[in-house]
N, C-alpha and C positions, 0 to 999 in steps of 0.2 A: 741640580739635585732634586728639589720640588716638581720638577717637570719627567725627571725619570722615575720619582716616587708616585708624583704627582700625576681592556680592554676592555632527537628526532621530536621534530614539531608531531603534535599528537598524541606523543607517549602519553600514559595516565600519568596524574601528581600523585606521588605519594601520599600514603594516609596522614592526614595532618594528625590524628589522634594516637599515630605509632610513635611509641617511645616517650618518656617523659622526664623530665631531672630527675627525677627521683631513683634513676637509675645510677646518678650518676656519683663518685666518691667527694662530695661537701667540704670535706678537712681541709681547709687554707689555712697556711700560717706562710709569714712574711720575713723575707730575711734582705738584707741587706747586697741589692748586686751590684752597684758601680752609677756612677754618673748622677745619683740624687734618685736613682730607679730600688723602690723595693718587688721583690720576684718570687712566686707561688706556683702553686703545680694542683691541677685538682684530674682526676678519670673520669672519663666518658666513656661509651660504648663507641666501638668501632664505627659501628652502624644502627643509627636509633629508631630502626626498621623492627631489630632484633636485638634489642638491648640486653640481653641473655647474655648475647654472644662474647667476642672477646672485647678488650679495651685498649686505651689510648691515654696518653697523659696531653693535658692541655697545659700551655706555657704561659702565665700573668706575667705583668707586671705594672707598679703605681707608682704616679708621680703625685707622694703626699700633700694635702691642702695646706697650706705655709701657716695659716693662724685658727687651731683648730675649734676657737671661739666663735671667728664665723662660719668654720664649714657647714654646709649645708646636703651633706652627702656624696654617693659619689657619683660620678658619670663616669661611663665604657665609651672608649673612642676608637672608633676602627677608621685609619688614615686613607684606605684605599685598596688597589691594586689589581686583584688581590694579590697579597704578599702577605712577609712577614712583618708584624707590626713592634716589634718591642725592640730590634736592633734600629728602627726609621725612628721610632719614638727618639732613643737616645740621641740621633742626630737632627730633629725636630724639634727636641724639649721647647726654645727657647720658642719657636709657632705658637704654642698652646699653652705656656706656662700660664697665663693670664687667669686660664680657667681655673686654677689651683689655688687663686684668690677665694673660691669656694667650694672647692670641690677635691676626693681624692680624683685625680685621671686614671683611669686603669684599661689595660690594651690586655689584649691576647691575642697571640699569635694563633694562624685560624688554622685547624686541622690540615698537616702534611707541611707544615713550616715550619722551618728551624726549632722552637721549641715543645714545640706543638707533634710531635711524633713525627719530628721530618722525614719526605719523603725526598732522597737522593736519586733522581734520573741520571742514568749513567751518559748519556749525549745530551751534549748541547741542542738547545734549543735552536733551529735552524734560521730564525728572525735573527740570530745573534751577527752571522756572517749575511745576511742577504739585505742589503741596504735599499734594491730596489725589491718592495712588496706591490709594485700596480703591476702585472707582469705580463710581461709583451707577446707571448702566442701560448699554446696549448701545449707544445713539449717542457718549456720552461714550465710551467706551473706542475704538469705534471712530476718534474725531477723533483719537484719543492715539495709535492704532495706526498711521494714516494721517503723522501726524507723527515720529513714530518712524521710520518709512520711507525718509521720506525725510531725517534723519537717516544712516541706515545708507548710505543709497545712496552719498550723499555721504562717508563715511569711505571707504567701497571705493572710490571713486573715487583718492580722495587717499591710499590705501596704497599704490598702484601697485604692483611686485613682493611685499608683504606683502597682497593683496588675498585674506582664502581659508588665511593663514597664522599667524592670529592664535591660538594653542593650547596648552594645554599641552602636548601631545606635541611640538610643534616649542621650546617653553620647554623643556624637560627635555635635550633634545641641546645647546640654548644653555649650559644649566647643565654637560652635560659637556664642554662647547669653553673654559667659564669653567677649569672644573679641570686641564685639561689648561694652558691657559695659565700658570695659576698654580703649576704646577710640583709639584703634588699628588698622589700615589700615590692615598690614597683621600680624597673629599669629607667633610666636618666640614659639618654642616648645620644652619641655623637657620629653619623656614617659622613663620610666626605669619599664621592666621587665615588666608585666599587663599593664603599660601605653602606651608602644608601639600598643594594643590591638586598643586604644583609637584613639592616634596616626594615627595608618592607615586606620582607617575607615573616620576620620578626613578628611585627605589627599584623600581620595576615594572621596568624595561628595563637598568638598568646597575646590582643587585645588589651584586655583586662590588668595584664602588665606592666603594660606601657606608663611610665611617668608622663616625664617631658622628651621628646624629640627631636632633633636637630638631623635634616638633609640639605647638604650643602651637595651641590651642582650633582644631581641626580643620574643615574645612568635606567632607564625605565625599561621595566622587565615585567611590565603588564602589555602590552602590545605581541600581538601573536603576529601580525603584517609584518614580511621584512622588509618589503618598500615604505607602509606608513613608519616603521622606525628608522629606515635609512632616511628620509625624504631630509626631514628638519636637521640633521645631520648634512647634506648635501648643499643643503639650500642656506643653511649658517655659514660653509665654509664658503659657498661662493661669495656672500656678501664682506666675511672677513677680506678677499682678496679684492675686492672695491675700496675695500678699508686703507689697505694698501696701497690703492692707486691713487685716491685722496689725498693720502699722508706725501705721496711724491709728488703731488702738485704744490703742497703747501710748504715743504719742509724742505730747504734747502740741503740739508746735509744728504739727501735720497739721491744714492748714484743715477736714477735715472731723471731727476728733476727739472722739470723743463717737455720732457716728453711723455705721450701720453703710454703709461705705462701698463696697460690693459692691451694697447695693440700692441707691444715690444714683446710679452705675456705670447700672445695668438701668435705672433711671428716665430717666435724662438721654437715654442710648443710645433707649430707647421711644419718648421725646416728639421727640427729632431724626428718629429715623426716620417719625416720621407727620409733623411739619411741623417744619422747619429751624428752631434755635432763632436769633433774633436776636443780633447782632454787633456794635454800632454803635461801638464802637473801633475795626474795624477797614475802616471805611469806609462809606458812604453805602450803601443798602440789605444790606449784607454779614449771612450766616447761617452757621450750621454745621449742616450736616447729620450724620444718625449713618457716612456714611462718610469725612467728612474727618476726623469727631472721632475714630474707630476710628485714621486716617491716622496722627493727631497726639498720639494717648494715647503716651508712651515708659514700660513697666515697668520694662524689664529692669535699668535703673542706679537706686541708690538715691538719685543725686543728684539725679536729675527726679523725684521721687515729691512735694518739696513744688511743684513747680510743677502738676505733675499735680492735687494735690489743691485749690490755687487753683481751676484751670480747671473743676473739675467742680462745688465749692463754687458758683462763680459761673454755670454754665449751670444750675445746677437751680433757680438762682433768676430764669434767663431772659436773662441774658447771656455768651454761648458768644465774647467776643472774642478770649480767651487759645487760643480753638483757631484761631480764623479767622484773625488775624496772622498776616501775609506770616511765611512759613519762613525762622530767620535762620539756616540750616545752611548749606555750603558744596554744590555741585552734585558729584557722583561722576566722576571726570574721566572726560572722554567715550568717549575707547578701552575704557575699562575692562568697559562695556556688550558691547562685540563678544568681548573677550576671552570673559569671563563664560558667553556665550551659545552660542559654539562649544564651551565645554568642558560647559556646563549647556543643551541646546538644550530648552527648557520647553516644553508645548506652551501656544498662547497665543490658541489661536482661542477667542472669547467661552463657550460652553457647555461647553469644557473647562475653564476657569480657574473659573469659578459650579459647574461638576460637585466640583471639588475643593474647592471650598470650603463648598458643600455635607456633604461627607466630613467635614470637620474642623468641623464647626459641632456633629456631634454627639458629636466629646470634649472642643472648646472652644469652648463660645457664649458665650462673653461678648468674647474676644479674641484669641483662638489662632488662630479661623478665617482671620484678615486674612494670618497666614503662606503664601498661597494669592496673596498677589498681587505683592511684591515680584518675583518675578524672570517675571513677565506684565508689568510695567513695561522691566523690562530689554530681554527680547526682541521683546515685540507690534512686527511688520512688519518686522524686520529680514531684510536682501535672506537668500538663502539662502550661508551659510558652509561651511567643510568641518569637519565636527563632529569631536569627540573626546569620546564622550559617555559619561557614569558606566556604569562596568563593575566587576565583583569581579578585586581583583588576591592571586595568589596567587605571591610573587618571592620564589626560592629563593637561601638563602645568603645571608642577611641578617644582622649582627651585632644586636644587642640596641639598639634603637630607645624612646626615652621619649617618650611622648604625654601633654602634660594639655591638661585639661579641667574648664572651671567648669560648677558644678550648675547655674547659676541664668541660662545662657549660652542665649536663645533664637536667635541665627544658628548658631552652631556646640556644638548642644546636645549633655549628654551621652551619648545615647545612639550619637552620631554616631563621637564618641571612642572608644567602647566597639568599634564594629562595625569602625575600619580597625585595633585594636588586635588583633583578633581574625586578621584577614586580614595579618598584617606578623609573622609567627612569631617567637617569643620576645621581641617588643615587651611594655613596660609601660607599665599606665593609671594617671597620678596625677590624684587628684581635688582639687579646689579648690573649697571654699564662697565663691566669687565668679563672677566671670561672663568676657566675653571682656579674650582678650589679656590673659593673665594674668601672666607676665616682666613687658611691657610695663608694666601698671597696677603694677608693683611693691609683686606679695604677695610676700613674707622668704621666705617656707615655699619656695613654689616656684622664687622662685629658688636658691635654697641647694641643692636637690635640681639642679636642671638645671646648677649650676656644679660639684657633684660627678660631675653624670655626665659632661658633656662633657671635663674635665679626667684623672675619674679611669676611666670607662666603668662605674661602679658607679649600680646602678638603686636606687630608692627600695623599701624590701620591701613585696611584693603586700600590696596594700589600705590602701595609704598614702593618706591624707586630709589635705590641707592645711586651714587655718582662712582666715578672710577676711583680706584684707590688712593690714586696722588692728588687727590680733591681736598 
């Protein structure tokens, strides 16, 4: 569940100076909704371009501070995604209860989610049925593109005034209409993974606001380069899959243990690419070719590494079913796609996505290169949106900001960490030997440091190294 909770360059940025909270209706009051969750409702404007225009109700909700003797205020926590966060709270409570040792927690579901002015797309999201996303020639992608489409068409149809408005830049003025609500001088922040996204566009435009904040495994939306941002993405995932070869030379329980399992890797990968290996567990003529297997290889968690070494064990010896099984992952909830895509606009026309991946074949050919298609998935044929697209932010007056980052983290890898720590002045980088969503997966190390800083505003000293969680 943690791991499915747990994605036009150029355009001008919007006016950071259009629209302001003060637009926005203040009046929270708090009632009682289930699970230890109390739930509020405040209005924004549709669009805080034109905050005139019409409005929106935004969806809270807070997990109260247990001894309101020590609370110390509250902190906003955005879990990720993007999604919706108040229905994942309730299933997460018991992640983050810790914080509520001093703090109220308070989420809100981000414009065009569940409570938040949901926007219902009438079709599925096409990622939901398509297991293989590396995809194997130019008709396939294009069927996917065509379907995608009209996907997209149909969400804009059904956001009505949110058509066009789905962004971080318009999330960041919600988050200061949130504070403003809640009776806060300066914001106490918590972004994990997509909500760091939020986080620093946040921190870019309303500085001065800023308490204390917390980015846990960063997803970095100041690089306008799509190869410098795929590269440390590419070049992580290839080392994860070293990591994996490792663990099968030392660990006995690894189906391929004994052999070297980087060339088992290249061999399987070779022989799928010239003819699909057969499947027949997973249905009548059913294959795996080398890019649904590419699709379906997962490095980066060491809990997939013995199912991983299963599947390759068994396609080198000519049955590839453990790849070709229907995907039993949950689909990316469908908004999340549009959000994604206005703040990340990828480009997705076929020779561009094969150009980059190209790129990255020659610092990771074995696995890295496939970081080249996720977010060609996301976007391919989506109608055209109004972008907010990665730029360097350099926001003056900013208190001391803690950013971690796991080594071993191919979506939000470290190099990514390193660069918005750079650009966010007198911000610190803690490193973690584990991977994403690091609070979250509950490593000791790091949380101990981020319940020091947020409590006390005391940073971990430079060049502080957490160990892996089970340390």
């Amino acid at each position: 569940m943690k791991k499915t909770i747990i994605a036009v360059l150029g355009a001008m940025l919007l006016p950071a100076f259009a629209g302001t909270p003060a637009a926005a209706d203040t009046g929270l009051s708090w009632q009682d909704c289930g699970d230890g969750l109390r739930c509020g409702r405040i209005t924004v404007p549709a669009d805080w371009a034109a905050p005139e225009g019409e409005r929106i109700t935004l969806g809270l909700a807070k997990l109260p501070a247990r001894d309101p003797a020590a609370r110390q205020g509250t902190l906003v926590l955005n879990m990720g995604g993007p999604a919706q966060q108040i229905s994942i709270l309730r299933q997460a409570q018991s992640s983050f209860a810790g914080l509520t040792r001093w703090f109220d927690v308070v989420v809100f579901d981000p414009r065009g989610f569940e409570a938040s002015a949901e926007v219902r797309c009438p079709d599925p999201a096409p990622w939901a049925t398509n297991a293989e996303w590396v995809f194997p020639d130019r008709a396939t992608y294009a069927r996917y593109t065509e379907r995608n489409r009209r996907f997209g068409l149909g969400c804009a149809d059904a956001a009505g005034p949110l058509a066009g408005k789905l962004n971080s830049w318009q999330g960041a003025r919600d988050m200061e209409a949130v504070r403003v609500a809640l009776g806060e001088r300066k914001l106490n922040y918590f972004g994990n993974s997509y909500g760091t996204v939020l986080g620093v566009a946040y921190a870019e435009d309303f500085p001065s606001r800023v308490g204390r904040m917390h980015l846990d495994s960063p997803i970095d939306h100041t690089n306008r380069s799509w190869t410098a941002w795929l590269l440390p993405r590419a070049t992580t995932k290839e080392r994860n899959l070293r990591r994996f070869a490792d663990w099968c030379a030392t660990d006995r329980s690894c189906a391929l243990h004994g052999r070297d399992a980087l060339k088992v890797w290249d061999e399987v990968m070779a022989r799928a690419a010239e003819r699909p290996i057969p499947a027949p567990g997973a249905g009548a003529g059913a294959t795996a070719g080398a890019t649904l297997i590419a699709s379906r290889a997962t490095v980066a968690f060491e809990a997939t590494w013995p199912e991983l070494a299963k599947s390759l064990a068994e396609a080198y010896a000519g049955d590839a079913t453990r790849f070709a099984k229907p995907f039993p992952g949950a689909a990316d909830p469908a908004l999340s796609r549009v959000t994604t895509c206005a703040d990340f606009p990828f480009p997705t026309a076929w020779r561009e996505v094969r150009a980059l991946e190209r790129r990255l074949r020659r610092v990771a050919p074995r696995i890295g290169w496939t970081a080249a298609w996720p977010m060609a998935n996301l976007c391919a044929g989506l109608p055209q949106m109004t972008p907010f697209p990665p730029h360097p932010v350099r926001p003056r007056g900013l208190p001391p900001i803690l950013i971690a980052g796991g080594e071993y983290d191919d979506t939000a890898p470290p190099a990514h960490a390193r660069r918005i720590t750079a650009q966010l002045g007198g911000a610190r980088h803690l490193t973690a030997k584990g991977g994403h969503a690091l609070y979250w997966s509950g490593n000791p190390c790091v949380r101990d440091h981020v319940h020091r800083y947020l409590t006390t505003g005391q940073l971990p000293p430079a060049g502080t190294t957490c160990g892996p969680a089970s340390s």
